[in-house]
N, CA and C of each residue as an Amber inpcrd file, in Angstrom:
protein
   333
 133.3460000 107.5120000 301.8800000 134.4200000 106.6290000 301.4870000
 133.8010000 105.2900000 301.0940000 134.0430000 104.9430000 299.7360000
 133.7860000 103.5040000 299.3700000 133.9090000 102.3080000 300.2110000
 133.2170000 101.0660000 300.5430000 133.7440000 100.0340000 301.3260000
 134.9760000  99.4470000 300.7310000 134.8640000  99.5090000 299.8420000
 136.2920000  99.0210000 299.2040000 137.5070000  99.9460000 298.8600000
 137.5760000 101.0080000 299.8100000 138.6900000 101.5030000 300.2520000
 139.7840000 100.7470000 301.4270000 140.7040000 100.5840000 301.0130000
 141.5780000  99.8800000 301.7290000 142.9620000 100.7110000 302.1730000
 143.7070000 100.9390000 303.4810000 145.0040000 101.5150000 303.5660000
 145.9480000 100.2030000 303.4130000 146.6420000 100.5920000 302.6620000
 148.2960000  99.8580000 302.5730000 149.6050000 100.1810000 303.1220000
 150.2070000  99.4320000 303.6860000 151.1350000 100.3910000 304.6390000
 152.8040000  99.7120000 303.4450000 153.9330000 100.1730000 302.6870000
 154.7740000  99.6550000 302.5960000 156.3700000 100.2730000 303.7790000
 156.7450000  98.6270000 303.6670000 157.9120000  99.1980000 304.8190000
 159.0330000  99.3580000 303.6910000 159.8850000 100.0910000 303.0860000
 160.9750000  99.9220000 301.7790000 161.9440000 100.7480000 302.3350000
 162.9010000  99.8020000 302.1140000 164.2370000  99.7400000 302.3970000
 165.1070000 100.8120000 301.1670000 165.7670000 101.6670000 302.6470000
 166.0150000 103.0720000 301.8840000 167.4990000 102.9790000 300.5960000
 167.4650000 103.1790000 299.8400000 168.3460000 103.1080000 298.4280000
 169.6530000 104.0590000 299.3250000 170.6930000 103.1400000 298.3590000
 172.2450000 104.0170000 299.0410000 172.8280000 103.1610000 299.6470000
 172.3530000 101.7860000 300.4630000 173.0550000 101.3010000 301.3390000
 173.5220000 100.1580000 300.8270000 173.9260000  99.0280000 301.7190000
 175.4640000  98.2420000 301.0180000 173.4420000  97.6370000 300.3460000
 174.4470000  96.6280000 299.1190000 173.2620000  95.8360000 298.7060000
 172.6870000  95.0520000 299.0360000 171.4880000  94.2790000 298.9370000
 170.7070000  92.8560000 299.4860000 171.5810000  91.7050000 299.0770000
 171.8130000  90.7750000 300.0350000 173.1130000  89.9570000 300.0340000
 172.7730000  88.7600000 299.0350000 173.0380000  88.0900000 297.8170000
 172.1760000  86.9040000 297.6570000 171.5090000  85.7300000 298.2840000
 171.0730000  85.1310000 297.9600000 170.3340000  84.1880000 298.8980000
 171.1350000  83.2070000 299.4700000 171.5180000  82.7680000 300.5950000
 171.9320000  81.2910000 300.9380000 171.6980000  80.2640000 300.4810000
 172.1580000  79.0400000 300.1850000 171.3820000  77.7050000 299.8650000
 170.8000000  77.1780000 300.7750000 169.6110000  77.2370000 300.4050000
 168.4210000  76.5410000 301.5620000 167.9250000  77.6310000 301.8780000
 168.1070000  78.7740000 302.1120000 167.3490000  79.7640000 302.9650000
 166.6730000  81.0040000 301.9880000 165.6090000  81.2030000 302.8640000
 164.7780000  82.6840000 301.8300000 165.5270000  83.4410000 301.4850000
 165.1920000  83.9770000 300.8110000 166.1950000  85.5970000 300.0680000
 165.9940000  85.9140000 300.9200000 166.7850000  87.0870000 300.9950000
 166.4040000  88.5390000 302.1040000 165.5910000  89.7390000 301.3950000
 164.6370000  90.5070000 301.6910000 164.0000000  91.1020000 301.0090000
 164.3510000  92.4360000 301.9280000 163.6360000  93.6330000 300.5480000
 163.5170000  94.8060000 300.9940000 162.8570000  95.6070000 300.5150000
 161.4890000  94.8140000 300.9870000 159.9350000  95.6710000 300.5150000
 159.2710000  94.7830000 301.0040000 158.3210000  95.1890000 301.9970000
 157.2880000  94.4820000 302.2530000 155.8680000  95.4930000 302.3710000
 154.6470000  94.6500000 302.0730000 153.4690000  95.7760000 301.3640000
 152.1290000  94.6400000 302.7210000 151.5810000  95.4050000 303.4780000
 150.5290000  94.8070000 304.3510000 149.1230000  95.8500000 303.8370000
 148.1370000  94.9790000 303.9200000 146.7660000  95.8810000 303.1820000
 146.2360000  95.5350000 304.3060000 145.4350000  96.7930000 304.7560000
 144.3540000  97.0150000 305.6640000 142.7510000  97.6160000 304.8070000
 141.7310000  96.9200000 305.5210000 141.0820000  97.0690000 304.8840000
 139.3420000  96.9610000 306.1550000 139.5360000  96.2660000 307.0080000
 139.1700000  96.2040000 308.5330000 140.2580000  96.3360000 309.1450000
 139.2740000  97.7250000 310.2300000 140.0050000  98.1940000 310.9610000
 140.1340000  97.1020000 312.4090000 141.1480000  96.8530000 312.8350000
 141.2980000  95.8240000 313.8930000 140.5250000  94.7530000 314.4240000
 139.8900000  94.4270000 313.1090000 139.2890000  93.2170000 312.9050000
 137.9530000  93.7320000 312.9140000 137.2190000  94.7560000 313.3640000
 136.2530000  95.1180000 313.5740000 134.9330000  95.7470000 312.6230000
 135.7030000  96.8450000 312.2310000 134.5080000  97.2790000 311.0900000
 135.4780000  97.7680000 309.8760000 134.9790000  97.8740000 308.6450000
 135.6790000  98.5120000 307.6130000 136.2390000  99.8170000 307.4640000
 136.8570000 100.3820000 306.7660000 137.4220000 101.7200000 307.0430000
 136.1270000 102.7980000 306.4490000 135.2840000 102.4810000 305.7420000
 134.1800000 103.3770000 305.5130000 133.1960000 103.6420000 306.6130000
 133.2550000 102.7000000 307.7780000 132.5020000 102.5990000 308.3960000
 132.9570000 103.7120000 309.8440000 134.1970000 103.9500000 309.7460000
 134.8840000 104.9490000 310.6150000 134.4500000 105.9330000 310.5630000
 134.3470000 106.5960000 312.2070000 133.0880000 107.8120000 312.3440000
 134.2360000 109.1400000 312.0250000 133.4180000 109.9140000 311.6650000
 133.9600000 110.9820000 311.1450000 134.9200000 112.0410000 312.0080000
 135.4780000 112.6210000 311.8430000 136.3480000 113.7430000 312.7560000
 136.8230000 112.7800000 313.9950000 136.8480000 111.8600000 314.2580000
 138.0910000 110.6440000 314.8980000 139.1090000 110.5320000 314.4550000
 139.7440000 110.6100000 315.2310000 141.3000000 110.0100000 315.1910000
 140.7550000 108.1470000 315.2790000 141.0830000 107.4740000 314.3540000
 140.9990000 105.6600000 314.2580000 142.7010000 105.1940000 314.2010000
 142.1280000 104.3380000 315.4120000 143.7620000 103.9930000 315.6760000
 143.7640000 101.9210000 315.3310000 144.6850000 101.9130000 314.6850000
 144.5810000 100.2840000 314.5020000 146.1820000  99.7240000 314.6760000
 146.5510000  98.7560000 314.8400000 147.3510000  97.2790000 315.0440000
 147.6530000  96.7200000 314.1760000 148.7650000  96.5640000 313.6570000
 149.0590000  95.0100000 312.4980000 150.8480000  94.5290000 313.2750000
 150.7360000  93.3750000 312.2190000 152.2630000  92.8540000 312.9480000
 153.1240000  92.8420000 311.5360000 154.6220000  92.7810000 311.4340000
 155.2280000  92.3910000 309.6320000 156.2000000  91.9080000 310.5980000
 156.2880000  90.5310000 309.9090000 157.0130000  89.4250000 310.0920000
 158.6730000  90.2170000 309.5170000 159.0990000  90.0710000 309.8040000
 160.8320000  90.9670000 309.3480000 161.9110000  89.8220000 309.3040000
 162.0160000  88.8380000 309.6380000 163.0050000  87.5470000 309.8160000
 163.9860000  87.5670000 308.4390000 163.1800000  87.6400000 307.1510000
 163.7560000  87.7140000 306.0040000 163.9960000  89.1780000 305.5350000
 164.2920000  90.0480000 306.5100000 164.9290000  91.4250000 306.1470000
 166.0720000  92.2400000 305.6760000 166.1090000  92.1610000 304.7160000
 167.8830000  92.6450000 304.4880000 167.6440000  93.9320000 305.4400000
 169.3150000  94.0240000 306.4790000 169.8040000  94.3880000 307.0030000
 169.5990000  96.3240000 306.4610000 169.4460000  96.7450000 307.5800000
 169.1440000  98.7480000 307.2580000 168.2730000  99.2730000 307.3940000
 168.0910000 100.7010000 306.9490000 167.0890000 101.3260000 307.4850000
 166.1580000 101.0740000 306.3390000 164.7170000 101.2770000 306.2750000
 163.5730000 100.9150000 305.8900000 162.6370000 102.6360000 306.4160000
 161.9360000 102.6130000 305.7390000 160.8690000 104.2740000 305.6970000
 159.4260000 103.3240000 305.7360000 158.6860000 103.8680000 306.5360000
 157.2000000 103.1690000 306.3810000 156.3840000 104.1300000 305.9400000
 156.0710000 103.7400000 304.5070000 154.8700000 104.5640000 303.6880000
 153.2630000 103.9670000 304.0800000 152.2990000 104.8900000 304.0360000
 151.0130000 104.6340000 303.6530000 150.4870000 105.6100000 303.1530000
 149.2160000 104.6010000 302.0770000 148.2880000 105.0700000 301.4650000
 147.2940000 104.6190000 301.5410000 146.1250000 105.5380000 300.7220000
 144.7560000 104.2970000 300.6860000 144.2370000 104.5820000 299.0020000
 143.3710000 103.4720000 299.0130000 143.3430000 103.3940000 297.6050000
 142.1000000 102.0050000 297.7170000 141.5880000 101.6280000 295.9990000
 140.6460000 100.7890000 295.8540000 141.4620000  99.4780000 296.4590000
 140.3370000  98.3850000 296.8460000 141.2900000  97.2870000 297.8270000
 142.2500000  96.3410000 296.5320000 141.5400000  96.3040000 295.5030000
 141.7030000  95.2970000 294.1890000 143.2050000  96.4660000 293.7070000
 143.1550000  97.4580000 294.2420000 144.6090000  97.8820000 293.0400000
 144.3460000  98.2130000 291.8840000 143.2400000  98.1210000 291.6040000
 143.1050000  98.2490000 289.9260000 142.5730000  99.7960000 289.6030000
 141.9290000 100.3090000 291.1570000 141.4790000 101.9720000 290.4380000
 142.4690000 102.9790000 291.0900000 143.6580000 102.7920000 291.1090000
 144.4910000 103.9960000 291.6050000 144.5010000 103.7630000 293.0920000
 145.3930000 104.5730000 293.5100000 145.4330000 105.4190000 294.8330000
 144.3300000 106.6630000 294.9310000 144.4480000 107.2230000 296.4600000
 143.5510000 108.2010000 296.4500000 144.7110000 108.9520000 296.8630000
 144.6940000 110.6860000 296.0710000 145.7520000 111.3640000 296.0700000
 145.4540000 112.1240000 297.3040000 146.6140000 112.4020000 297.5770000
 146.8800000 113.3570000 298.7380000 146.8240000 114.6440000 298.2610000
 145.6480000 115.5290000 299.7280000 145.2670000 116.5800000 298.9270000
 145.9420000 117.7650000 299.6490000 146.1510000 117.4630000 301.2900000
 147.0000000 118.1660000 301.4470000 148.6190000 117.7810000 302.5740000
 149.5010000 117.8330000 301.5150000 150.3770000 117.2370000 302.4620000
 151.2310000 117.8710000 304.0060000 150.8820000 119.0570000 303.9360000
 151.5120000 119.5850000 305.5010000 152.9750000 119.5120000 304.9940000
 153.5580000 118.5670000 305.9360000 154.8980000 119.1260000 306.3660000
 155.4260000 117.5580000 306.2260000 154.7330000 116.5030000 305.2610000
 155.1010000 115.5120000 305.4800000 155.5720000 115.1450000 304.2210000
 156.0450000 114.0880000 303.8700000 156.8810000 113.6090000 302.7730000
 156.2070000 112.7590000 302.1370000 155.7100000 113.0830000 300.7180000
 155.0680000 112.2770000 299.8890000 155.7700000 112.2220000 298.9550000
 155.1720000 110.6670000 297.9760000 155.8180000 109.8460000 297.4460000
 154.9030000 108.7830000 296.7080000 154.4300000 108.6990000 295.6760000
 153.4420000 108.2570000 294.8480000 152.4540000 107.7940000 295.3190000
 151.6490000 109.4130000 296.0700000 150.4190000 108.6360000 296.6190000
 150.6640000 108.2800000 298.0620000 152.0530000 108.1960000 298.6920000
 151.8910000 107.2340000 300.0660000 152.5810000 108.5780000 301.2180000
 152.3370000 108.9530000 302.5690000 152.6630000 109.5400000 303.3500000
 154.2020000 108.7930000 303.5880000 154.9510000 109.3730000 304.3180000
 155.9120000 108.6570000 305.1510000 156.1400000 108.7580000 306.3620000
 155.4410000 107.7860000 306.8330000 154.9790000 107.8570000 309.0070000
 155.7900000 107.7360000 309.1430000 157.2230000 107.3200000 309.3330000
 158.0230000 106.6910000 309.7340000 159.4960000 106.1520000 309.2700000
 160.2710000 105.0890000 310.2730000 161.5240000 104.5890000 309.4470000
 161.8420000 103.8170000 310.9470000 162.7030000 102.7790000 310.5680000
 163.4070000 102.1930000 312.0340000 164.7550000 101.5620000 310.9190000
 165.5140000 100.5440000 311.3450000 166.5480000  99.9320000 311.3610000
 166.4700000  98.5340000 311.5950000 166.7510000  97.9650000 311.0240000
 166.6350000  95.8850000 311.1540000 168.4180000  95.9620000 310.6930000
 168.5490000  95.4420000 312.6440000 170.1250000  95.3460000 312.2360000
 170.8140000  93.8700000 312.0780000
């Protein structure tokens, strides 16, 4: 794996539900997409540097304050860190739900 392989995790807010409210005066929009890049693993070493046939477990935080309201799906992928050479495709997906390139670990609710 290249050093400049990086995982990206997006949290996106699932389509169907009431809409994102406009903005208040004075206050942030509310959003519904947020995109965090990993690229060191928990501060420690790079993701190329991860030993082989391990399970690598890592930590991040996403600030949510400016969240429009609903459920949200958490995708990841990995891919070049710059964005500019693609994703790396998924070769085999199991039983999981893919979606341009990104797994879907997950989902919660910001009520």
């Amino acid at each position: 794996m290249p050093r400049t392989t990086g995982m990206f995790v997006h949290l996106v807010r699932r389509e169907g539900q009431a809409p994102v409210p406009p903005p208040e005066p004075g206050k942030e929009p509310r959003r519904d997409f947020f995109n965090v890049d990993h690229q060191v693993v928990g501060g420690s070493f790079y993701l190329s540097e991860a030993p082989r046939d391990v399970i690598v477990h890592d930590a991040f935080g996403v600030h949510l304050s400016h969240a429009a309201r609903g459920w949200y799906d958490v995708w990841v992928g990995f891919g070049h860190t710059s964005g500019k050479k693609g994703r790396a495709h998924v070769v085999e997906k199991g039983r999981s739900e893919i979606n341009d390139q990104r797994i879907k670990v997950g989902s919660f609710q910001v009520l």
